[in-house]
TIPA-859529 format. One record per residue (C-alpha): residue in one letter; x negated, y, z; chain. Coordinates in nm, 3 decimals. Layout:
N
voza A | x X | y Y | z Z | kolti A .
...
end
This chain:
234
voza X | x -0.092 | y -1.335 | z 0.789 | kolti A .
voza X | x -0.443 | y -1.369 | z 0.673 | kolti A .
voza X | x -0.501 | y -1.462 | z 0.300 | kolti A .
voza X | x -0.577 | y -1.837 | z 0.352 | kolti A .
voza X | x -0.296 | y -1.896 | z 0.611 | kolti A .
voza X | x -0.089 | y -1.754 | z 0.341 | kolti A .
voza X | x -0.164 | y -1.983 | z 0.081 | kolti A .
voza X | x -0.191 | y -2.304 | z 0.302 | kolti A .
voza X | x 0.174 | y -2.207 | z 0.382 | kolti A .
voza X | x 0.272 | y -2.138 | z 0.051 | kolti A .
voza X | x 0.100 | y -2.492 | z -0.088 | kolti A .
voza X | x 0.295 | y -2.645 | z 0.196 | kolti A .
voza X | x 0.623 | y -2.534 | z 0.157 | kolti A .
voza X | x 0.596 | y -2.610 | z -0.248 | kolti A .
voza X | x 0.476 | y -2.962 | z -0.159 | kolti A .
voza X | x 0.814 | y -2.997 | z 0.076 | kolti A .
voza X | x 1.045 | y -2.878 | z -0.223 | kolti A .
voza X | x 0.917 | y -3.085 | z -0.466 | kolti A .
voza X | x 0.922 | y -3.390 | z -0.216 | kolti A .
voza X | x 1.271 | y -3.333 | z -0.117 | kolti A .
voza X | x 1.357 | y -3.222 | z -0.526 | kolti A .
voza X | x 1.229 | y -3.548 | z -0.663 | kolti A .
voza X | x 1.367 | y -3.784 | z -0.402 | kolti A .
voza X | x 1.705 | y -3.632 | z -0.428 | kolti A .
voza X | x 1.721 | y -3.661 | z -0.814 | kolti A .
voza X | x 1.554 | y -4.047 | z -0.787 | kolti A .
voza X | x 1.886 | y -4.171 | z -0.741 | kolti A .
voza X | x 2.014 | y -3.993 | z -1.048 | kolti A .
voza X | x 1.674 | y -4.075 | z -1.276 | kolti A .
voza X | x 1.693 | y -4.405 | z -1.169 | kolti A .
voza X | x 2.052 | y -4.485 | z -1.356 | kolti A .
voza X | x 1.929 | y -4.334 | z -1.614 | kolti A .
voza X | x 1.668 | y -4.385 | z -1.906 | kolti A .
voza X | x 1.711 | y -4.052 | z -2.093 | kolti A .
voza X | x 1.402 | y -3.810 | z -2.106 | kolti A .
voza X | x 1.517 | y -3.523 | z -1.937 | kolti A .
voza X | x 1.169 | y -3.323 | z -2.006 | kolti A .
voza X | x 1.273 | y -3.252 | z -2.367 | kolti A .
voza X | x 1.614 | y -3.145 | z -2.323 | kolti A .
voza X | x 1.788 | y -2.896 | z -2.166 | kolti A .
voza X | x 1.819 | y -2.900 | z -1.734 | kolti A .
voza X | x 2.098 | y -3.138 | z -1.651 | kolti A .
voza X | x 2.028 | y -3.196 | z -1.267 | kolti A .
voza X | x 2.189 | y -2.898 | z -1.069 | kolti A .
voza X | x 2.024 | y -2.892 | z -0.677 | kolti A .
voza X | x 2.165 | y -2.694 | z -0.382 | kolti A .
voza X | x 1.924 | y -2.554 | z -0.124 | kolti A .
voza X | x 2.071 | y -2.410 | z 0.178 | kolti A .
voza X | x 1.888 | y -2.227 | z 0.437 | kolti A .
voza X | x 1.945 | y -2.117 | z 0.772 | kolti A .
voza X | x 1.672 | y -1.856 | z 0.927 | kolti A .
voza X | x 1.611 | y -1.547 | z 1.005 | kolti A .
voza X | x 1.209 | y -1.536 | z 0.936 | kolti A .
voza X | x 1.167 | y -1.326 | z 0.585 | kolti A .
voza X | x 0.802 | y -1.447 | z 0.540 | kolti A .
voza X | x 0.944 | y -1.786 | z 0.547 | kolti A .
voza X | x 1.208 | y -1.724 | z 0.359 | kolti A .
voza X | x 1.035 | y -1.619 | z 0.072 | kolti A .
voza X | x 0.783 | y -1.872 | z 0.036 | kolti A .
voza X | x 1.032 | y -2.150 | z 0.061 | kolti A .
voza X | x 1.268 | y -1.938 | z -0.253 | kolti A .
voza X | x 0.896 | y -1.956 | z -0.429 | kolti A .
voza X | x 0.892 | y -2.261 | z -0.403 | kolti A .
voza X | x 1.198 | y -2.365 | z -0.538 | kolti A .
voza X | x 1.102 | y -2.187 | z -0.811 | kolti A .
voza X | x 0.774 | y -2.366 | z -0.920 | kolti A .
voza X | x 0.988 | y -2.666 | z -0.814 | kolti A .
voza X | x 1.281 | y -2.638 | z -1.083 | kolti A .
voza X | x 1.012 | y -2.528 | z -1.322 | kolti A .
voza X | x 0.797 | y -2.839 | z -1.271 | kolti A .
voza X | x 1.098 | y -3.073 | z -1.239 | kolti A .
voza X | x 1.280 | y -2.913 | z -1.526 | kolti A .
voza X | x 1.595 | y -2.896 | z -1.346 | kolti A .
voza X | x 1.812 | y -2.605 | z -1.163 | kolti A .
voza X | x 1.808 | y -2.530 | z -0.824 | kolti A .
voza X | x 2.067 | y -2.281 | z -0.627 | kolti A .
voza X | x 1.912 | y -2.117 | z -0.353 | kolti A .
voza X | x 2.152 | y -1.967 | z -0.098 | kolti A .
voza X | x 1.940 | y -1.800 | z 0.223 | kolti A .
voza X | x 2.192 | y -1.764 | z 0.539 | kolti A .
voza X | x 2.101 | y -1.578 | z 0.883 | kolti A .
voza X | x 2.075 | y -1.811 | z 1.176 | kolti A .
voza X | x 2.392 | y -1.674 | z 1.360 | kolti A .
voza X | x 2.631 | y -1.708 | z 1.048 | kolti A .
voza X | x 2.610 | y -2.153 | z 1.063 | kolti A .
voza X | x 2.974 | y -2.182 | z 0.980 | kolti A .
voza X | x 2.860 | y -1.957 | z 0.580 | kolti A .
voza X | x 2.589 | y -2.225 | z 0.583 | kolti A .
voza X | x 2.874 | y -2.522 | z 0.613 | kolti A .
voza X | x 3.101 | y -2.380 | z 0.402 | kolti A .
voza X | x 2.834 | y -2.364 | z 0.121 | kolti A .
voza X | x 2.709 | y -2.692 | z 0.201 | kolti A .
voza X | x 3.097 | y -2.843 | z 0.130 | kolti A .
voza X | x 3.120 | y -2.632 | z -0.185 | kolti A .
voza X | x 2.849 | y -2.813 | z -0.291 | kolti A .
voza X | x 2.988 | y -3.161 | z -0.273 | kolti A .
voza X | x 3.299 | y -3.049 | z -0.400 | kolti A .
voza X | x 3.116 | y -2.924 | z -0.703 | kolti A .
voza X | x 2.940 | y -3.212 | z -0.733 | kolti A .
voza X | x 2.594 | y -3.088 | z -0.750 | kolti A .
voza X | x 2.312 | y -3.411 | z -0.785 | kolti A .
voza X | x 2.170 | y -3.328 | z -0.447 | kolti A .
voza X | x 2.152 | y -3.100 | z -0.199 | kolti A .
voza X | x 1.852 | y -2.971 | z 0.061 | kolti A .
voza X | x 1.925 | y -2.853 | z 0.397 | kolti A .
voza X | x 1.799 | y -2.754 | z 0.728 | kolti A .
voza X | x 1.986 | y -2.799 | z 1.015 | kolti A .
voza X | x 2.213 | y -2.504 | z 1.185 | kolti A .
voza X | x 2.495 | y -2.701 | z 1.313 | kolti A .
voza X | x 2.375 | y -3.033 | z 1.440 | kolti A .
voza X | x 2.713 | y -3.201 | z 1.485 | kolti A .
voza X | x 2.971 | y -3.031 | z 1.192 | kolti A .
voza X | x 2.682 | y -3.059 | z 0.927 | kolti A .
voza X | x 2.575 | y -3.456 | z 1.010 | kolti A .
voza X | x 2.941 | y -3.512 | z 0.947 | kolti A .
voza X | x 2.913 | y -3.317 | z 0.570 | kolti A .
voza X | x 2.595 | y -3.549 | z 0.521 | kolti A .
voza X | x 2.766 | y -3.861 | z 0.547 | kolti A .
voza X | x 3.044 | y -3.719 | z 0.334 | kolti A .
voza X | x 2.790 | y -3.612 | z 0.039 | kolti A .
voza X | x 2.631 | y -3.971 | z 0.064 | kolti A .
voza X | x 2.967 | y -4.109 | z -0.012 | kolti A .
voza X | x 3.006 | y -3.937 | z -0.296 | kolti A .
voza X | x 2.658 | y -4.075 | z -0.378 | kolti A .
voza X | x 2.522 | y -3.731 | z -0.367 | kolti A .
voza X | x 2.124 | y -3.717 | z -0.194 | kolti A .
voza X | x 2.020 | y -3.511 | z 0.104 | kolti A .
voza X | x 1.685 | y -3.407 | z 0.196 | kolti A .
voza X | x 1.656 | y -3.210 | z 0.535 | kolti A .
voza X | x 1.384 | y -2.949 | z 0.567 | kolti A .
voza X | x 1.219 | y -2.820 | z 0.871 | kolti A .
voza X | x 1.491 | y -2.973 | z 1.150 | kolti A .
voza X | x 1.625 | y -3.310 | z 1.080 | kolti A .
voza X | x 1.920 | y -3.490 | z 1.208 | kolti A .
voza X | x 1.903 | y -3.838 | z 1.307 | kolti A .
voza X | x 2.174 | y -4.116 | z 1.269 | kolti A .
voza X | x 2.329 | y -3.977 | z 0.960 | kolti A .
voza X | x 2.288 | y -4.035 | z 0.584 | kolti A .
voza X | x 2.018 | y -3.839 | z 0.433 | kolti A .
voza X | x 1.767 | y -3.975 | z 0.225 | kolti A .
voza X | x 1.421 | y -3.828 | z 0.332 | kolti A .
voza X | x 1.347 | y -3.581 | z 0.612 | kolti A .
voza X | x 1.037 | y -3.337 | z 0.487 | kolti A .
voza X | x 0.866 | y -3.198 | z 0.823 | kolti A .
voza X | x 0.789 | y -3.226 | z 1.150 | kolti A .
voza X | x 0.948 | y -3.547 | z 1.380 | kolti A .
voza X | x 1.021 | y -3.374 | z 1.655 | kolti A .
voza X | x 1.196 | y -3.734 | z 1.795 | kolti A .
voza X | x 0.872 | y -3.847 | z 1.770 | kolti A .
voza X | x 0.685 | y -3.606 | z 1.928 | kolti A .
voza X | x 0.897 | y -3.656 | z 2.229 | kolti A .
voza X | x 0.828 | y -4.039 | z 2.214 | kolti A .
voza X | x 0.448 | y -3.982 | z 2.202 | kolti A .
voza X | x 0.481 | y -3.746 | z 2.503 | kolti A .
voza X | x 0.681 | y -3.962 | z 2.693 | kolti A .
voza X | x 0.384 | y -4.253 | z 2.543 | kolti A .
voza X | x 0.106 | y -4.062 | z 2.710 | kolti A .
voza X | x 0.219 | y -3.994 | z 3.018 | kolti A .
voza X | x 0.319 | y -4.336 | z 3.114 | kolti A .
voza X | x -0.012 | y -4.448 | z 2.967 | kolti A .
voza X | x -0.197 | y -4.155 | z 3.232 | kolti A .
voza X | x 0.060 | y -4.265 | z 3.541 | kolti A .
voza X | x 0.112 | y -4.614 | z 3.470 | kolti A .
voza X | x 0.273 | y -4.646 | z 3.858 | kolti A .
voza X | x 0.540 | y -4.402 | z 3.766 | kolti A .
voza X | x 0.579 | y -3.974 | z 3.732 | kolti A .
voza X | x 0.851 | y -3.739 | z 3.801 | kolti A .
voza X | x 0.839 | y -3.531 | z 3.493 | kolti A .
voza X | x 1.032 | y -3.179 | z 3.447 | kolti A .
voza X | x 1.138 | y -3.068 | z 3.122 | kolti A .
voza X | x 1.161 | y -2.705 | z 3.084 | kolti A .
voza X | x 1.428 | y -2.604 | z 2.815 | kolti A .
voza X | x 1.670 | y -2.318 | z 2.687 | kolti A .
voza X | x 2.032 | y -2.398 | z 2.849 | kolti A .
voza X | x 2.193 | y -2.693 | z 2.574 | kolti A .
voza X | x 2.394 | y -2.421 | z 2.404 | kolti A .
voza X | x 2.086 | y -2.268 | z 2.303 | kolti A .
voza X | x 1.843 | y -2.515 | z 2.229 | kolti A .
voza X | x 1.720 | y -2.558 | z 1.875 | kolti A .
voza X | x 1.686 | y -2.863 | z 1.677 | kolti A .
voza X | x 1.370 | y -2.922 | z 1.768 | kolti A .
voza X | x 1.397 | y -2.880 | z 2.109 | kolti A .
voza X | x 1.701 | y -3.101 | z 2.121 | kolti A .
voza X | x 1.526 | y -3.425 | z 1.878 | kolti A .
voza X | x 1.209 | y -3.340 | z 2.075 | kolti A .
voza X | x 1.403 | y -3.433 | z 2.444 | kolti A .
voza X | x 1.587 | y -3.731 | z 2.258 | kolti A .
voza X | x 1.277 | y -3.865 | z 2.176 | kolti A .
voza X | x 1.117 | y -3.844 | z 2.500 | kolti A .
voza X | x 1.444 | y -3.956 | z 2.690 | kolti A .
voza X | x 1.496 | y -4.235 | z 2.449 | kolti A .
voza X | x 1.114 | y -4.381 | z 2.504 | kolti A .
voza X | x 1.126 | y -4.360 | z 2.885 | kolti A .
voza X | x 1.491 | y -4.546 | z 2.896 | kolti A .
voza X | x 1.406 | y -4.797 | z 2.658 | kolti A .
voza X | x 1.141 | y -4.913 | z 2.880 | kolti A .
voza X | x 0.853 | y -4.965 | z 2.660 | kolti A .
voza X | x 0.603 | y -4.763 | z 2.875 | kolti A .
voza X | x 0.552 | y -4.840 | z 3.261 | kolti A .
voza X | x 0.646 | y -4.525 | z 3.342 | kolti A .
voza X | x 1.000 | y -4.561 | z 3.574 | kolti A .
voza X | x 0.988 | y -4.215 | z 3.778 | kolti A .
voza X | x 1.296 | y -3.993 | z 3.752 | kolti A .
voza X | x 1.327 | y -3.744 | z 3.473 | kolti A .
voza X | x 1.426 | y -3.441 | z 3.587 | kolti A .
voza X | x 1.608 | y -3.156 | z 3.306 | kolti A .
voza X | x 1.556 | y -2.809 | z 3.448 | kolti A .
voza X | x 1.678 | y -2.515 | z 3.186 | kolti A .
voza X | x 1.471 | y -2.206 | z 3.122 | kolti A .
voza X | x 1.716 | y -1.852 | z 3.147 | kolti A .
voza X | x 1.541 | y -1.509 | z 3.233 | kolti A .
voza X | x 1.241 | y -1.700 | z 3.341 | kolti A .
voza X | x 0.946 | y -1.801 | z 3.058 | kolti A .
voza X | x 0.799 | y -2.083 | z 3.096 | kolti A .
voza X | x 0.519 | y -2.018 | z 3.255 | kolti A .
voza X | x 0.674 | y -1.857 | z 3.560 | kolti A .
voza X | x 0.900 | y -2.140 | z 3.561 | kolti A .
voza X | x 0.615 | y -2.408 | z 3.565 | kolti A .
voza X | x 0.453 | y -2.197 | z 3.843 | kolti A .
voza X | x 0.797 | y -2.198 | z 4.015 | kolti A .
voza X | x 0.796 | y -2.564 | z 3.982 | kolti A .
voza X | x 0.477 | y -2.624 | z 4.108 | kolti A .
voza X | x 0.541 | y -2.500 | z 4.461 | kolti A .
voza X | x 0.883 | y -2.583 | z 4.471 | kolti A .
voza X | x 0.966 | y -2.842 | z 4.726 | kolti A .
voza X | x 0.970 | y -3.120 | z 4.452 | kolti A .
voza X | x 0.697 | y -3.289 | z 4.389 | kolti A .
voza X | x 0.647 | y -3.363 | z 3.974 | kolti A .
voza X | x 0.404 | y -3.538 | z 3.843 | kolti A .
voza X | x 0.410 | y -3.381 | z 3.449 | kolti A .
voza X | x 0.543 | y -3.169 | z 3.261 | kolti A .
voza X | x 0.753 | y -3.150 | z 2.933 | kolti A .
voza X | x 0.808 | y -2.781 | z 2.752 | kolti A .
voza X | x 1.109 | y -2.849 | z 2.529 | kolti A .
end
């Protein structure tokens, strides 16, 4: 990673932790008028991480750093590889049972870890999601990409380029792999097209991606019998 890249990602990733920092602990500033500045750190955050990139890794722990250091408040960082989820959930329920003031999380188990966000937010605890979000639960702020969105504005511009109606293929990993993103990137694109806001009423068609990448797949696609009119690379 070149210099600059390296910083940009740095300055990004702090700006995310003390985004999700603050708006977890508005809820407890908000109740109450004491200066916390001048005394001692009284807010306790949990930051759990799921990921196997170091680089990334890294920068994010700097990051809480400076954050807790800025804020004036204490952060637990606990890093978890991206094949140990149930570590990550376990941590993540220690942390509401030790009443911490908020917790930040990304995403390894979409459905077991929606159902610990709901169950922080009733004990009034905050979450902020990082890097994957989850949508329908409780959090309070998502910092990163919208992958839902994405989808939707796919979805947007090809029934804006084939007003008459496309087939469109989605290429994806079979649904017990698919990451986060690939998953809230389909939703989004599924959810446009069936809500009918765009004119676009051809058939959606979900084809998963095995031994084959995806460009041998597209290729495959392309002289395949079927006729499709776009494409969508989950």
């Amino acid at each position: 990673m070149s210099k600059g890249s390296h910083t940009l990602v740095w300055m990004s990733i702090l700006i995310a932790v003390c985004s999700a920092a603050a708006i977890c602990l508005s809820y407890r500033w908000s109740k109450s008028e004491v200066d916390i500045v001048s005394e001692p750190k009284r807010y306790h955050l949990v930051a759990l991480y799921s990921g196997d990139n170091q680089n990334f890794v890294s920068e994010l722990e700097r990051g809480m750093d400076l954050a807790a250091d800025e804020l004036n408040i204490w952060i637990t960082f606990k890093h978890f590889s991206s094949t140990a989820p149930a570590s990550h959930l376990q941590a993540f329920a220690r942390a509401i049972d030790s009443k911490a003031d908020g917790i930040i999380t990304n995403i390894p188990d979409h459905n077991q870890i929606g159902k610990l966000i709901d169950r922080a937010a009733l004990q009034h605890i905050p979450v902020a999601t990082i890097v994957d979000d989850i949508y329908g639960s409780q959090r309070r702020v998502h910092i990163g990409v919208d992958y839902r969105r994405f989808g939707e504005e796919a979805a947007k511009t090809i029934c804006a380029m084939m007003p008459e109606g496309a087939r469109t293929a989605i290429i994806s990993y079979p649904i017990n792999k698919q990451t986060n993103e690939c998953l809230n990137k389909i939703k989004g694109f599924s959810h446009y097209i069936q809500s009918g806001k765009g004119y676009c009423t051809g058939i959606e068609n979900v084809r998963e991606l095995n031994s084959a990448d995806a460009y041998e797949l597209t290729e495959e696609l392309l002289n395949s019998r079927f006729h499709y009119d776009s494409f969508l690379s989950g």
